[in-house]
Kinemage of the C-alpha trace (Angstrom):
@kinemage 1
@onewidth
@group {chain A} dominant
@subgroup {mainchain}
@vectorlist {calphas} color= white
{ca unk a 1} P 89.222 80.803 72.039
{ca unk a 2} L 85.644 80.876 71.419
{ca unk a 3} L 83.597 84.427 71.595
{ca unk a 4} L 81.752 83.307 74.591
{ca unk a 5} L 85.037 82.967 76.843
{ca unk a 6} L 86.116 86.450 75.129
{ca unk a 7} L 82.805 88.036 76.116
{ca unk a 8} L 82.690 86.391 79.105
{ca unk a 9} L 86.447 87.985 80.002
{ca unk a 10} L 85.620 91.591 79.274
{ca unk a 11} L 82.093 91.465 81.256
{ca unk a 12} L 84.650 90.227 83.964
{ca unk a 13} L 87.172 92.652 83.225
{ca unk a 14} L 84.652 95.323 83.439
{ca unk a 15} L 83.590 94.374 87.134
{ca unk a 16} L 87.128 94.603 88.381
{ca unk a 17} L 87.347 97.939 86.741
{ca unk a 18} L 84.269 99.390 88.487
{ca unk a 19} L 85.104 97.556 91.982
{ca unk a 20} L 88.776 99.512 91.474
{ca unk a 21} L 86.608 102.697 90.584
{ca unk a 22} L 84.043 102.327 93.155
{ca unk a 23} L 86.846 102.361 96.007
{ca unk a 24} L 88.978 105.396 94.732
{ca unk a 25} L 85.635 107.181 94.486
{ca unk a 26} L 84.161 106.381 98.120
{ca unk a 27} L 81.060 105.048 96.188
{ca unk a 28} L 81.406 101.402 98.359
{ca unk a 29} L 77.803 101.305 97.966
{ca unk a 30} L 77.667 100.365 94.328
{ca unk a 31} L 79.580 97.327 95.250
{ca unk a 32} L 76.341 95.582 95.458
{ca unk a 33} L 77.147 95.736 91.315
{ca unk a 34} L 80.338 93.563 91.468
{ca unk a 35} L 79.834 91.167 94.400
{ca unk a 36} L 77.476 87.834 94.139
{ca unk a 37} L 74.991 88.241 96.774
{ca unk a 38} L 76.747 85.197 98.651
{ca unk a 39} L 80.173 86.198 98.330
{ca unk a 40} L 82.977 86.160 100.303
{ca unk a 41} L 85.925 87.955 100.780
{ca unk a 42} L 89.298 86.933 102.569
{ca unk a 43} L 90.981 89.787 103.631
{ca unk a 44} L 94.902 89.592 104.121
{ca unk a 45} L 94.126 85.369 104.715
{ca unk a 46} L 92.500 86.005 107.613
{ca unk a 47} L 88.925 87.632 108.136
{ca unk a 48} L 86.160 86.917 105.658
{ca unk a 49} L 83.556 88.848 105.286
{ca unk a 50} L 80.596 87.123 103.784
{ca unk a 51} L 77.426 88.863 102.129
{ca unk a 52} L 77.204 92.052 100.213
{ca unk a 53} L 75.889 93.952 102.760
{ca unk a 54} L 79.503 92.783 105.240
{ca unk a 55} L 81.676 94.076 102.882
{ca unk a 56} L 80.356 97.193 101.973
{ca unk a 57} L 80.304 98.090 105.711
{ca unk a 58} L 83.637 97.033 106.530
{ca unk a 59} L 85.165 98.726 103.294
{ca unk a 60} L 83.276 102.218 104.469
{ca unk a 61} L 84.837 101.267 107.952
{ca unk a 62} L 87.869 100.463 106.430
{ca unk a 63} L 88.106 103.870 104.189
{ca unk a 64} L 87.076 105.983 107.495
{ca unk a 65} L 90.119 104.278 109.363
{ca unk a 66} L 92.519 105.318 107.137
{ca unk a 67} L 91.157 108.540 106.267
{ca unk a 68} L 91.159 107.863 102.537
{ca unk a 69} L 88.991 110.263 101.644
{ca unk a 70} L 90.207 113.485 103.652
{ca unk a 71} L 91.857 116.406 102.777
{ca unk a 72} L 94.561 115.965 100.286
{ca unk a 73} L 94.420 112.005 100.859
{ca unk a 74} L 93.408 109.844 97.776
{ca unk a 75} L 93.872 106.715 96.397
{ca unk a 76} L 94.266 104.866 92.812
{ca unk a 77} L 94.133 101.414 92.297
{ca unk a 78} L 96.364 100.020 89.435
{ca unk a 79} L 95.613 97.009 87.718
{ca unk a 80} L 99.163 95.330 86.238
{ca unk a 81} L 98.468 91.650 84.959
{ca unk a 82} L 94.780 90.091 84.827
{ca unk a 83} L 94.714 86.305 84.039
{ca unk a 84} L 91.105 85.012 83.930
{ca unk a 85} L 90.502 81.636 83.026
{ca unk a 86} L 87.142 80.789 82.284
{ca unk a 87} L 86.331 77.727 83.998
{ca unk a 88} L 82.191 77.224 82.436
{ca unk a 89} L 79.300 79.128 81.255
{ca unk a 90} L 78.665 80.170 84.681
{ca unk a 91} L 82.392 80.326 86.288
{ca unk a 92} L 85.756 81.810 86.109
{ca unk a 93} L 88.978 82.128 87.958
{ca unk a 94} L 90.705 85.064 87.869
{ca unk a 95} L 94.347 86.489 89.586
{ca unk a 96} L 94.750 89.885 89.048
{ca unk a 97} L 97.978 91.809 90.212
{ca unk a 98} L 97.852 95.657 91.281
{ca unk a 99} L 99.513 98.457 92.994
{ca unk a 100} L 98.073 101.303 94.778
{ca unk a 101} L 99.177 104.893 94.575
{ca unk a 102} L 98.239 107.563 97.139
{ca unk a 103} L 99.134 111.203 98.205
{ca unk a 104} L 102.314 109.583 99.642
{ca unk a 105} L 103.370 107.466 96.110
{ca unk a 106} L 103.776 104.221 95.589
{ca unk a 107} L 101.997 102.738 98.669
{ca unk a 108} L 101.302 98.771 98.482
{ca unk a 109} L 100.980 96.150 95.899
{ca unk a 110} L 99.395 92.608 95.989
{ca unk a 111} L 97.063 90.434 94.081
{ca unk a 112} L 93.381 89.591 94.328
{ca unk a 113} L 92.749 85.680 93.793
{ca unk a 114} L 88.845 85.521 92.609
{ca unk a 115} L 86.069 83.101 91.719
{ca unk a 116} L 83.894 84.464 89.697
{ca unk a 117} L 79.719 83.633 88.637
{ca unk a 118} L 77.525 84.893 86.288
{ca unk a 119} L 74.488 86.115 88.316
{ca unk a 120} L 71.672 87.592 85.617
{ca unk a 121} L 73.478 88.887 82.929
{ca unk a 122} L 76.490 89.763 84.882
{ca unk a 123} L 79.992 88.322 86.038
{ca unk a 124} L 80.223 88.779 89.775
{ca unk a 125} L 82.896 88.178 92.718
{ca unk a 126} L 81.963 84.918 94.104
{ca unk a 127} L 85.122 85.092 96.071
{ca unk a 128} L 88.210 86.692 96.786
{ca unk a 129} L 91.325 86.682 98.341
{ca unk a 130} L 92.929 90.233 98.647
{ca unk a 131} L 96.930 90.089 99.578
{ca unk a 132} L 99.196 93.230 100.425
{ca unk a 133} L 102.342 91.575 99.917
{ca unk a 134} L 104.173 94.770 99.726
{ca unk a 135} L 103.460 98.371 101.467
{ca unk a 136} L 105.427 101.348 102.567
{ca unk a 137} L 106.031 101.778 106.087
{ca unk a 138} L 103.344 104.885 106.663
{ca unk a 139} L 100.855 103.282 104.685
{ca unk a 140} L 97.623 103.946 106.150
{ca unk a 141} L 95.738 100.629 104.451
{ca unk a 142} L 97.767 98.602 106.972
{ca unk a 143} L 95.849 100.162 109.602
{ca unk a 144} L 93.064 97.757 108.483
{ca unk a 145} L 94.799 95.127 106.469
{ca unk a 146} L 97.618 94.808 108.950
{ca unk a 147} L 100.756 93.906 107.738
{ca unk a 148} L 102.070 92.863 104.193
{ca unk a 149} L 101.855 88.816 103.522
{ca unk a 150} L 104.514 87.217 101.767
{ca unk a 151} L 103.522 84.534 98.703
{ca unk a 152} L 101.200 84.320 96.473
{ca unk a 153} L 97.599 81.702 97.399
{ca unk a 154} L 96.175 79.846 94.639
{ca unk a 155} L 92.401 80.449 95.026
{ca unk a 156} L 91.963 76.955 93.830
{ca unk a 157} L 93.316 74.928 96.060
{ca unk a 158} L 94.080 77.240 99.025
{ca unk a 159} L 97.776 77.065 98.724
């Protein structure tokens, strides 16, 4: 492994990181920091929200549904196994598995499929497919996800 791909992996480790801590902090805003300005997002297989500006709104709408941020409700994202496979100097693939803990416990778990682009200096969300395969029965983020999908998609080739 050259130093390039190793650099390349942390800059993209570090975006995951802040879109996980930009969503458990309410700051959906500062997504414009790990999304490409043309991204899209495929949410659950079926909508995709395309743009910076789409997603941000329908997180915030999202997070407002579900009352994540009232009261005693919270939320942590948990990041288990990260493969990222640097595809060019520009490019990456990346599956990254995770559960999510709230005020209730163990709540849902899936995996987000991503294409990744350098854009400046930075490695940014070009795409990505975000799967609940598994959530508890009063979890609130299946208010807006719906319900948990079954299987894993290979961003690649869409199966």
């Amino acid at each position: 492994m050259q130093i390039a791909e190793m650099l390349a992996r942390e800059a993209i480790r570090y975006t995951v990181a802040l879109y996980h801590k930009n969503g458990d902090s309410g700051n959906y805003d500062n997504h414009v920091n790990v999304f490409h300005p043309d991204c899209e997002v495929v949410v659950q297989g079926g909508k995709v929200l395309r743009g910076v500006p789409e997603v941000i709104t329908a997180f915030k709408a999202g997070a407002a549904m579900r009352k994540a941020f009232e009261g005693k409700n919270f939320q942590r994202h948990q990041l288990t196994t990260s493969m990222i496979e640097v595809t060019s100097d520009t490019t990456a693939e990346g599956r990254h598995f995770l559960f999510v803990v709230t005020e209730l416990g163990f709540d849902h778990s899936g995996t987000y499929n991503d294409l990744f682009q350098k854009h400046g200096d930075r490695w940014l969300i070009k795409r990505r497919e975000a799967t609940m395969e598994w959530a508890r029965a009063d979890s609130r983020f299946v208010q807006w996800l719906g319900q948990p999908t079954k299987g894993l998609v290979d961003v690649k080739d869409g199966q």
